[in-house]
N, CA, C and O atoms as CSV, one atom per row, in Angstrom:
chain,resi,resn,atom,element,x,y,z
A,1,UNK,N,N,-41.444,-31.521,60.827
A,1,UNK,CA,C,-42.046,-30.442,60.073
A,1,UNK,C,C,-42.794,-31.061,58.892
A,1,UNK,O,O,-42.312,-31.940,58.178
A,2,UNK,N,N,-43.888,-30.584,58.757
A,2,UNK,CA,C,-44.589,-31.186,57.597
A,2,UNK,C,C,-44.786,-30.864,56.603
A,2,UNK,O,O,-45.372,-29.786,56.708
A,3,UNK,N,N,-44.620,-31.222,55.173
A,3,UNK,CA,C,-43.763,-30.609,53.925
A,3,UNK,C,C,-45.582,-30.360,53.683
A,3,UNK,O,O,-45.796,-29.150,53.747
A,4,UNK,N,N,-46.451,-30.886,53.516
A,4,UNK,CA,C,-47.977,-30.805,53.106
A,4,UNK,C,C,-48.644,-29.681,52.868
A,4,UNK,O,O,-49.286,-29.428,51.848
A,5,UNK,N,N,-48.426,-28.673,54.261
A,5,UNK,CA,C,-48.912,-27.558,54.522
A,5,UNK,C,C,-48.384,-26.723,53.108
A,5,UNK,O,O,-49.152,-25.912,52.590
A,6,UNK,N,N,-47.400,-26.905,52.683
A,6,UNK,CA,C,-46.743,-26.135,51.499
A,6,UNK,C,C,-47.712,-26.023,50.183
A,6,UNK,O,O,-47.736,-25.189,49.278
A,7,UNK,N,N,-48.270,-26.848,50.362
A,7,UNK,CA,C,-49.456,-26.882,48.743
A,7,UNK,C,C,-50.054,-26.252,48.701
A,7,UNK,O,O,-50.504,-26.168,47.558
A,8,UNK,N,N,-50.709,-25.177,49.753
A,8,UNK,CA,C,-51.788,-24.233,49.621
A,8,UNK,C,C,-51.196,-22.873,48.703
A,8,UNK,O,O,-51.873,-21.959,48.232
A,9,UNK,N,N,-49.422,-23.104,48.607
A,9,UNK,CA,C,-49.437,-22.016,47.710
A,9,UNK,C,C,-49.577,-22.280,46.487
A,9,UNK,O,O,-49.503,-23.460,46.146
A,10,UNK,N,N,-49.816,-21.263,45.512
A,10,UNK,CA,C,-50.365,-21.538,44.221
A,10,UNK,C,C,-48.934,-20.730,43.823
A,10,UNK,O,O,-48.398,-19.829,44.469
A,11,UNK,N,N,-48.499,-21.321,42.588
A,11,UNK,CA,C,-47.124,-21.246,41.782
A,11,UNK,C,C,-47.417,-20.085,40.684
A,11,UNK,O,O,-48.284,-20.168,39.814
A,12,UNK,N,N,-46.540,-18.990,40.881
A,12,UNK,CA,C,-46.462,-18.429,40.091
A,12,UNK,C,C,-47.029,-18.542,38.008
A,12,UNK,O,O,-46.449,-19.334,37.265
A,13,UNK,N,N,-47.735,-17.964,37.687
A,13,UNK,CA,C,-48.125,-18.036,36.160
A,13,UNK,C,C,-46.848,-18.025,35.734
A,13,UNK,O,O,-45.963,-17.982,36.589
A,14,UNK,N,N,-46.544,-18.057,34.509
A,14,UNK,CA,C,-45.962,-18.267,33.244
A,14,UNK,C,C,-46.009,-16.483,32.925
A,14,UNK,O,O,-47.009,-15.770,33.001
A,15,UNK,N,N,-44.720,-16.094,32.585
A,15,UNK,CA,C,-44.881,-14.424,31.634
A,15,UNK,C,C,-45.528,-14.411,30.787
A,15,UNK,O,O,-46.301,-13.466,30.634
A,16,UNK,N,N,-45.464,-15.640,29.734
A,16,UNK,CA,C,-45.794,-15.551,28.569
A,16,UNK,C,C,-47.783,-15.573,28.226
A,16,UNK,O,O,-48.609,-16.368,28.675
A,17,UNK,N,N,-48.000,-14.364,27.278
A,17,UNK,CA,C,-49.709,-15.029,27.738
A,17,UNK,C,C,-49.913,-16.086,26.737
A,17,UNK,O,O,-49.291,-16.461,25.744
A,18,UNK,N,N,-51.375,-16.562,27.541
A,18,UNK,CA,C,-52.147,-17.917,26.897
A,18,UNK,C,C,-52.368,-17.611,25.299
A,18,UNK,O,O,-52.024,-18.539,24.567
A,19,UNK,N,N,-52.909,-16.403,24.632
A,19,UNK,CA,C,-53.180,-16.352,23.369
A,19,UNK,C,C,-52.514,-16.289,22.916
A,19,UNK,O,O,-51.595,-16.515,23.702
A,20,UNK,N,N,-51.986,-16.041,21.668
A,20,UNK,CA,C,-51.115,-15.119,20.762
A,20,UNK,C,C,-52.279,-14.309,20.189
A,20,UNK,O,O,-53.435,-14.676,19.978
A,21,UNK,N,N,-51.564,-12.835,19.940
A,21,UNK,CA,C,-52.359,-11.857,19.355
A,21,UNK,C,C,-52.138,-12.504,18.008
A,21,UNK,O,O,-51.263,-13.282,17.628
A,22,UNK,N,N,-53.601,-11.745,17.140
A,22,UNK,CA,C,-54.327,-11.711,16.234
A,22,UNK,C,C,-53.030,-10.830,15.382
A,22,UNK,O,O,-52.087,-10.257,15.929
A,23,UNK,N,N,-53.315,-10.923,13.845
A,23,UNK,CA,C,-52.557,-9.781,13.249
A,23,UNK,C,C,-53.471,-8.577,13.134
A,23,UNK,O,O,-53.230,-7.384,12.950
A,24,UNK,N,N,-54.530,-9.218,13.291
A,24,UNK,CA,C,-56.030,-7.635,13.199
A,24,UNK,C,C,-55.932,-6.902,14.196
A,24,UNK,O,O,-56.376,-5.757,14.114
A,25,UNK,N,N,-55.090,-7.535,15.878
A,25,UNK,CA,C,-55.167,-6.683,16.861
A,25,UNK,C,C,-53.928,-5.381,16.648
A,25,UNK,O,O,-53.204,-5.308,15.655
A,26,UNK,N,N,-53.909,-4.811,17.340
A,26,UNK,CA,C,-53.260,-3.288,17.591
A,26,UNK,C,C,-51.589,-3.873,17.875
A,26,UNK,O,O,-51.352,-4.704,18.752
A,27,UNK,N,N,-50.652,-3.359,17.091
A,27,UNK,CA,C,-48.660,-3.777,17.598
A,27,UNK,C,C,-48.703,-3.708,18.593
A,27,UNK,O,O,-49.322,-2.858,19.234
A,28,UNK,N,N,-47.969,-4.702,19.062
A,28,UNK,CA,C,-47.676,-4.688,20.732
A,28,UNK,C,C,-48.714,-4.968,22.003
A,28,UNK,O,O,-48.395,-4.763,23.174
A,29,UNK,N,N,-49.777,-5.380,21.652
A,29,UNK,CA,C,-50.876,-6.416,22.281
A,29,UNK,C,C,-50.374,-7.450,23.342
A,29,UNK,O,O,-50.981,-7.558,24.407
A,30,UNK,N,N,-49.330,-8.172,23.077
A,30,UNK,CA,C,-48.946,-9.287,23.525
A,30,UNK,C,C,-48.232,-8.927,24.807
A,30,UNK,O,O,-48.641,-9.301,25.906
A,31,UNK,N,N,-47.329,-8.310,24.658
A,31,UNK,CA,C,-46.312,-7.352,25.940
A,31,UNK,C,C,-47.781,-6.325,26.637
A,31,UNK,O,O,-48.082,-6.560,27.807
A,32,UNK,N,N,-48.272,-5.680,26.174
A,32,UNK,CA,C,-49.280,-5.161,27.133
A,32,UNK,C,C,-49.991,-6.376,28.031
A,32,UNK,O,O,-50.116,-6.295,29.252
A,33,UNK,N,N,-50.513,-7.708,27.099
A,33,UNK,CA,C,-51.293,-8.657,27.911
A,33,UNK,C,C,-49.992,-9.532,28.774
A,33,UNK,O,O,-50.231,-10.410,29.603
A,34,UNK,N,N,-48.827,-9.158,28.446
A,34,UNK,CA,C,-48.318,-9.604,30.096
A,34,UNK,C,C,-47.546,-8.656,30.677
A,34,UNK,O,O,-46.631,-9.047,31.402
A,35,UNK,N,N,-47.696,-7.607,30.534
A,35,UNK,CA,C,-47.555,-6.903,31.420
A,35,UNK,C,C,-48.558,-6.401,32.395
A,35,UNK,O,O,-48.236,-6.031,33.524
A,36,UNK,N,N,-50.028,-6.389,31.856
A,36,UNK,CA,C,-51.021,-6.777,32.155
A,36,UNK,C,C,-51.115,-7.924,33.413
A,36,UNK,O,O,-50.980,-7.563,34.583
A,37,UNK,N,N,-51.274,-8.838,33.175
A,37,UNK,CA,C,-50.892,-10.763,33.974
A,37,UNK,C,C,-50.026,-9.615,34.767
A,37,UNK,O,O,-50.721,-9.143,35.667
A,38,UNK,N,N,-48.695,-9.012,34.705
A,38,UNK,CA,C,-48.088,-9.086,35.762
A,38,UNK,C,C,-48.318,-8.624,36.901
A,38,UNK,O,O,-47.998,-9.022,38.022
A,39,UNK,N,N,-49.017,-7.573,36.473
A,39,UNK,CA,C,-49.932,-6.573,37.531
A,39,UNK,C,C,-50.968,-7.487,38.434
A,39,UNK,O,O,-51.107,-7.378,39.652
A,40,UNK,N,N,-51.683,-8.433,37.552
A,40,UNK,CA,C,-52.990,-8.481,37.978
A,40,UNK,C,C,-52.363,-9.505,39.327
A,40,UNK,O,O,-52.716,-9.436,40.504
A,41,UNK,N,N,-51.154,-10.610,38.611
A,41,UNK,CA,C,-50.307,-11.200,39.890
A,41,UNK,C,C,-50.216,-10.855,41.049
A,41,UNK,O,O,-50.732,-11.352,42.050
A,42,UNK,N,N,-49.236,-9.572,40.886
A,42,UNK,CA,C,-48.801,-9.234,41.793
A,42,UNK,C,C,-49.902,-8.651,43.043
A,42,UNK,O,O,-49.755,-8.824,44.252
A,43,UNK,N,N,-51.141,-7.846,42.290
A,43,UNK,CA,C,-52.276,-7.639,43.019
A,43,UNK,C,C,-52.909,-8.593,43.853
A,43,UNK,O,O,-53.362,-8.267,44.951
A,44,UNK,N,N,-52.992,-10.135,43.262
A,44,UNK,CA,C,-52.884,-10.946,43.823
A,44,UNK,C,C,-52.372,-11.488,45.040
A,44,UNK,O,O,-52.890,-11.819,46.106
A,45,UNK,N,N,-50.865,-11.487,44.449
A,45,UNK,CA,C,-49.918,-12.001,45.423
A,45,UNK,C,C,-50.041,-11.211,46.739
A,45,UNK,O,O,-50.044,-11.732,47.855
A,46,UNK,N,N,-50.154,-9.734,46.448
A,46,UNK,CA,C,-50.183,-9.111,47.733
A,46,UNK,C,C,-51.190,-9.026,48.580
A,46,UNK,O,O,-51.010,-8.799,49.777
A,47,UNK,N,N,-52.488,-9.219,47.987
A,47,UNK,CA,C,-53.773,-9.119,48.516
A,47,UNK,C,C,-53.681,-10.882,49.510
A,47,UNK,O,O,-54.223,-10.900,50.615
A,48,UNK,N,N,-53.040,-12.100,49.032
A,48,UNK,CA,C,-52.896,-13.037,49.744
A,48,UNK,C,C,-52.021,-12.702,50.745
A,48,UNK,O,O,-52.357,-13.062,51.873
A,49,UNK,N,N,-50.879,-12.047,50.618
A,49,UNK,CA,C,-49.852,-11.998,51.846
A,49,UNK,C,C,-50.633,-11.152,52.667
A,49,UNK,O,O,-50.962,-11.729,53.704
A,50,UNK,N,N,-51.180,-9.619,52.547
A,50,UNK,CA,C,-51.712,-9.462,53.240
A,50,UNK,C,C,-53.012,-10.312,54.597
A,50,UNK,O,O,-53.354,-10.051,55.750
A,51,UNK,N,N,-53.348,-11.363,53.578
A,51,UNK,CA,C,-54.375,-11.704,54.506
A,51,UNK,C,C,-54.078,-13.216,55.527
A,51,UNK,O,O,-54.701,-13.787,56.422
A,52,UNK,N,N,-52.728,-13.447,54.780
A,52,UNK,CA,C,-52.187,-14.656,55.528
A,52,UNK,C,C,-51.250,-13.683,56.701
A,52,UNK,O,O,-51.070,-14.227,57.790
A,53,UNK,N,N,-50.754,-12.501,56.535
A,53,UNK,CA,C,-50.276,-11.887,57.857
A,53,UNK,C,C,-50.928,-11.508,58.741
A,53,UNK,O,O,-50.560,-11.502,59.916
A,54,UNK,N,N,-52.319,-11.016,58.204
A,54,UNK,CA,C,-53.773,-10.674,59.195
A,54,UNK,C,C,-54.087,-11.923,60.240
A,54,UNK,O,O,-54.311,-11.810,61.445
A,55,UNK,N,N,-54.036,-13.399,59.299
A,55,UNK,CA,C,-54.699,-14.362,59.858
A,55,UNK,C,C,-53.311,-14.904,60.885
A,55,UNK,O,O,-53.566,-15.282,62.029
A,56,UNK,N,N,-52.103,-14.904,60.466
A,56,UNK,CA,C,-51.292,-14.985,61.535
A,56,UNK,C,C,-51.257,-13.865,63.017
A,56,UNK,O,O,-51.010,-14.154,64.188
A,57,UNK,N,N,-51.610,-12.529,62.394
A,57,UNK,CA,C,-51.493,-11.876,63.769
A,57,UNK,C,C,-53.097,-11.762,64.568
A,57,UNK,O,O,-53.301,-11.107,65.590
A,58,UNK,N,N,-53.972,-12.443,63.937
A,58,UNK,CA,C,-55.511,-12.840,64.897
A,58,UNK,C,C,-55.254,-14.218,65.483
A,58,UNK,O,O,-55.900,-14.624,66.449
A,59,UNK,N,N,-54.418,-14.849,64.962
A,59,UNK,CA,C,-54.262,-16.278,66.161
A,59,UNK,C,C,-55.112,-16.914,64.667
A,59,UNK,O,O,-54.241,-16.403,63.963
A,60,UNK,N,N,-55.744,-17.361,63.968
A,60,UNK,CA,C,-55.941,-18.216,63.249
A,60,UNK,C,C,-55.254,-19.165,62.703
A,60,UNK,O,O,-55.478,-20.371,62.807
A,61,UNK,N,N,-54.110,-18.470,61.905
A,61,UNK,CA,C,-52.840,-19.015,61.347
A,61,UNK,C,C,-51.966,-19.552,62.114
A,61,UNK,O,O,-51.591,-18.775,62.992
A,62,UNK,N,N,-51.308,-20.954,62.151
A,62,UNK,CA,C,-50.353,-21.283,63.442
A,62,UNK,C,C,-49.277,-21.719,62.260
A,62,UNK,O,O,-48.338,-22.263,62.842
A,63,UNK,N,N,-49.150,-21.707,61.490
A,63,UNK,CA,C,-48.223,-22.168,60.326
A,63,UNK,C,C,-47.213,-20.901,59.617
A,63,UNK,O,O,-47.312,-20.518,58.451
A,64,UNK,N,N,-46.118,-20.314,60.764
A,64,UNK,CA,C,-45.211,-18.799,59.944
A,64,UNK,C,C,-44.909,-19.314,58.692
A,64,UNK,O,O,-45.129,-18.615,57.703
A,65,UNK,N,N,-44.277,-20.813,58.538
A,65,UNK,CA,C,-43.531,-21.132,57.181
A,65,UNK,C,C,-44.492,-20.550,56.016
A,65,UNK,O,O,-43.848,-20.210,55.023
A,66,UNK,N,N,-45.359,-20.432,55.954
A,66,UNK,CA,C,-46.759,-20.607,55.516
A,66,UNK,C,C,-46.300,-19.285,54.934
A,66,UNK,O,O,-45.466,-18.892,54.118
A,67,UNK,N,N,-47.361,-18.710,55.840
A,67,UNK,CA,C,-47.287,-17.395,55.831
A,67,UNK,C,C,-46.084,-16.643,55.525
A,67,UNK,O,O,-46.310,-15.657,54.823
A,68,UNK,N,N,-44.362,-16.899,55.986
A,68,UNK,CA,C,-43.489,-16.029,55.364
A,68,UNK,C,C,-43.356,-16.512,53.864
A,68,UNK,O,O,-42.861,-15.634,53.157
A,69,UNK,N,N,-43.586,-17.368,53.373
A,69,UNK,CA,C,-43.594,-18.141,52.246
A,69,UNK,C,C,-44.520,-17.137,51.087
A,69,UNK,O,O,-44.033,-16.412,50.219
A,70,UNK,N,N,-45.752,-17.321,51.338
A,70,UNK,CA,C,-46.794,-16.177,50.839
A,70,UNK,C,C,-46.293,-14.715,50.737
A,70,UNK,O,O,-46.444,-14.043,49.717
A,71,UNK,N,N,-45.743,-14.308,51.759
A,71,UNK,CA,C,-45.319,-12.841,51.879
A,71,UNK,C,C,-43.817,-12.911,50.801
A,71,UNK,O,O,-43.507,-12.065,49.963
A,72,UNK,N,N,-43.270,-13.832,51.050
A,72,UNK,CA,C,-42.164,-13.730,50.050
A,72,UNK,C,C,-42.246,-14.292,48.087
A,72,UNK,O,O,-41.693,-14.200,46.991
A,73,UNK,N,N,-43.058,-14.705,48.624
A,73,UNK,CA,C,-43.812,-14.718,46.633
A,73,UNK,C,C,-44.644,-13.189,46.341
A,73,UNK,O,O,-44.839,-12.943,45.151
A,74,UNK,N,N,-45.030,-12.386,47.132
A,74,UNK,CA,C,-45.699,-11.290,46.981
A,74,UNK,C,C,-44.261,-10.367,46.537
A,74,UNK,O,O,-44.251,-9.702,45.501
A,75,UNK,N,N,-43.302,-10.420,47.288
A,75,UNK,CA,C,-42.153,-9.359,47.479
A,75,UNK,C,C,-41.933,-9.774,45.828
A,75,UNK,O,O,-41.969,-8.904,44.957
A,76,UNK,N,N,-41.685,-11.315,45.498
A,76,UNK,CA,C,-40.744,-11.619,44.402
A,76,UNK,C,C,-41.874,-11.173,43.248
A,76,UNK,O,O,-41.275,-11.080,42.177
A,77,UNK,N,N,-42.865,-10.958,43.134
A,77,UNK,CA,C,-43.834,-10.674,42.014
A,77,UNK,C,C,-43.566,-8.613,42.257
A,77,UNK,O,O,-43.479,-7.940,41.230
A,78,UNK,N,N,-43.528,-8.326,42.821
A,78,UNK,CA,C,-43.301,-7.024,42.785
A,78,UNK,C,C,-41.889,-6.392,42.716
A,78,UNK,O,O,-41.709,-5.199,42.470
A,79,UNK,N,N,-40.932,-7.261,42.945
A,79,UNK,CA,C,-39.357,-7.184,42.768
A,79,UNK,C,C,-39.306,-7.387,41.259
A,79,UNK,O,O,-38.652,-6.606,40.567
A,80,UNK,N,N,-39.954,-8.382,40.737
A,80,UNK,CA,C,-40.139,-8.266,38.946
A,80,UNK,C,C,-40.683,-7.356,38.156
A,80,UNK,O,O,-40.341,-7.183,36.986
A,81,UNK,N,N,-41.719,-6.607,38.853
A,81,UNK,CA,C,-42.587,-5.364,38.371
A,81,UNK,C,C,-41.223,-4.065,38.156
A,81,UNK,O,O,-40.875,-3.349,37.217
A,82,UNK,N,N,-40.671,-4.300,39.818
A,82,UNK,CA,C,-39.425,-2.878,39.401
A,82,UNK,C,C,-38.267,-3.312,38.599
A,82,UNK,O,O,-37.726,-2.443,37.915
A,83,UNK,N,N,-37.757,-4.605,38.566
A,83,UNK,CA,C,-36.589,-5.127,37.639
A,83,UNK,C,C,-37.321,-4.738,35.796
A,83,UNK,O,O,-36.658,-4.403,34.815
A,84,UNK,N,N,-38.737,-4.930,35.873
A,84,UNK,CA,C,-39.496,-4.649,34.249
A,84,UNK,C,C,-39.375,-3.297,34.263
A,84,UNK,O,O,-39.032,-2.734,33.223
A,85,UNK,N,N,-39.567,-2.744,35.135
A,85,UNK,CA,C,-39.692,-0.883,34.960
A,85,UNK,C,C,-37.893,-0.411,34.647
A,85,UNK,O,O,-37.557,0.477,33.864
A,86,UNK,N,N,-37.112,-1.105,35.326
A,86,UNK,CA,C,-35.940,-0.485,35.665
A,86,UNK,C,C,-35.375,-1.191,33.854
A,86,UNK,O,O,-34.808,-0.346,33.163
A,87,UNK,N,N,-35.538,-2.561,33.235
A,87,UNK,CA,C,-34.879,-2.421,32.406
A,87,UNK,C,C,-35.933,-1.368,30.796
A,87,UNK,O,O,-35.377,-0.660,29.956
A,88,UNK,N,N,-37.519,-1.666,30.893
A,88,UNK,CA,C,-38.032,-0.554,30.316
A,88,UNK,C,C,-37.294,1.302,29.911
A,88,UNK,O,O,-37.377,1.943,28.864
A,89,UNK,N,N,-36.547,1.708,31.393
A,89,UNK,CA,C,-36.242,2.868,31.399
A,89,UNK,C,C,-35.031,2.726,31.165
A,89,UNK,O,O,-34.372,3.765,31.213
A,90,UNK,N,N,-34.424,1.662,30.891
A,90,UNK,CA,C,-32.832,1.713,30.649
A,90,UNK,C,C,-33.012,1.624,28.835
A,90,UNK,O,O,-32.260,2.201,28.051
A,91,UNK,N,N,-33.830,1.023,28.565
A,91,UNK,CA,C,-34.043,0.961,26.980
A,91,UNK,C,C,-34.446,2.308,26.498
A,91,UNK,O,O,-33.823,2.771,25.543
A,92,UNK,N,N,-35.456,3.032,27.065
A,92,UNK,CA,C,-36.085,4.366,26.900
A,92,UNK,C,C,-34.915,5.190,26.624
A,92,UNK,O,O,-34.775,5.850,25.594
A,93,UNK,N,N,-34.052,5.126,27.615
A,93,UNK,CA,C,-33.144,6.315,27.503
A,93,UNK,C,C,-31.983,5.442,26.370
A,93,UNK,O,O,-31.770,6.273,25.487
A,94,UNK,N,N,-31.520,4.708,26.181
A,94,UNK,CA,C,-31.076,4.154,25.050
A,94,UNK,C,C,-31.063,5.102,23.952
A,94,UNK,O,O,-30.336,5.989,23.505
A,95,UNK,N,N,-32.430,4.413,23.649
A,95,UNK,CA,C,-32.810,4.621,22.450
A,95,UNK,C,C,-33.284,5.892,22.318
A,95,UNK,O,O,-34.134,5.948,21.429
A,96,UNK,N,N,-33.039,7.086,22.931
A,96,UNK,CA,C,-32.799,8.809,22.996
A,96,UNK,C,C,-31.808,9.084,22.809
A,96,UNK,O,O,-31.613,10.034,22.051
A,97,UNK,N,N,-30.842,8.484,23.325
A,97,UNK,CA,C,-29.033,9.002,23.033
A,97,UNK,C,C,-29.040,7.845,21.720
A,97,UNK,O,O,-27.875,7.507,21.509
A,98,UNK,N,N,-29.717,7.356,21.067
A,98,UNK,CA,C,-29.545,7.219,19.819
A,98,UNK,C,C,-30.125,8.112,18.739
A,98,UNK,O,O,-29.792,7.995,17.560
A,99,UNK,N,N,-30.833,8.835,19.090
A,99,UNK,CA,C,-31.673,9.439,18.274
A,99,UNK,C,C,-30.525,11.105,18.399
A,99,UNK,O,O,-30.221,11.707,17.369
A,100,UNK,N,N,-30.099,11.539,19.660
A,100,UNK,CA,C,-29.334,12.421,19.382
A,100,UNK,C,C,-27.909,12.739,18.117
A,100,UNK,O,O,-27.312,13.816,18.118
């Protein structure tokens, strides 16, 4: 089996973004620009799995490792999107039964 073929995937970004906000920009800039990145990822990620499962089921693709590999970095970028939503709404409601 040949470990080589493995390089065509591209490694997940970093959460954190490249800038740091400005103090002139708007509170909370920084968490929008990666939450932002996370989206644009995952749009990514899926738009590749999709087209590495296309090219496996036209006969192009002869490499599954490949391809389930791709499809499973797509799942794990969107498994982080609902783990961000799920602890978001656990804080939301928090901080309501504090306010009661």
């Amino acid at each position: 089996m040949a470990v080589s073929s493995l390089g065509s995937l591209a490694p997940l970004a970093p959460l954190t973004p490249t800038a740091r906000p400005d103090a002139s920009g708007p509170a909370g800039s920084g968490f929008a620009q990666v939450l932002q990145g996370v989206i644009a990822q995952n749009a990514t990620a899926a738009s590749g799995a999709d087209a590495a499962v296309a090219s496996l089921a036209s006969g192009q693709a002869q490499d599954l490792h490949t391809v389930s590999l791709t499809v499973a970095q797509a799942d794990l970028t969107f498994r982080l999107i609902l783990e961000m939503r799920n602890r978001l709404t656990d804080a939301f409601q928090e901080v309501q039964r504090m306010q009661a």
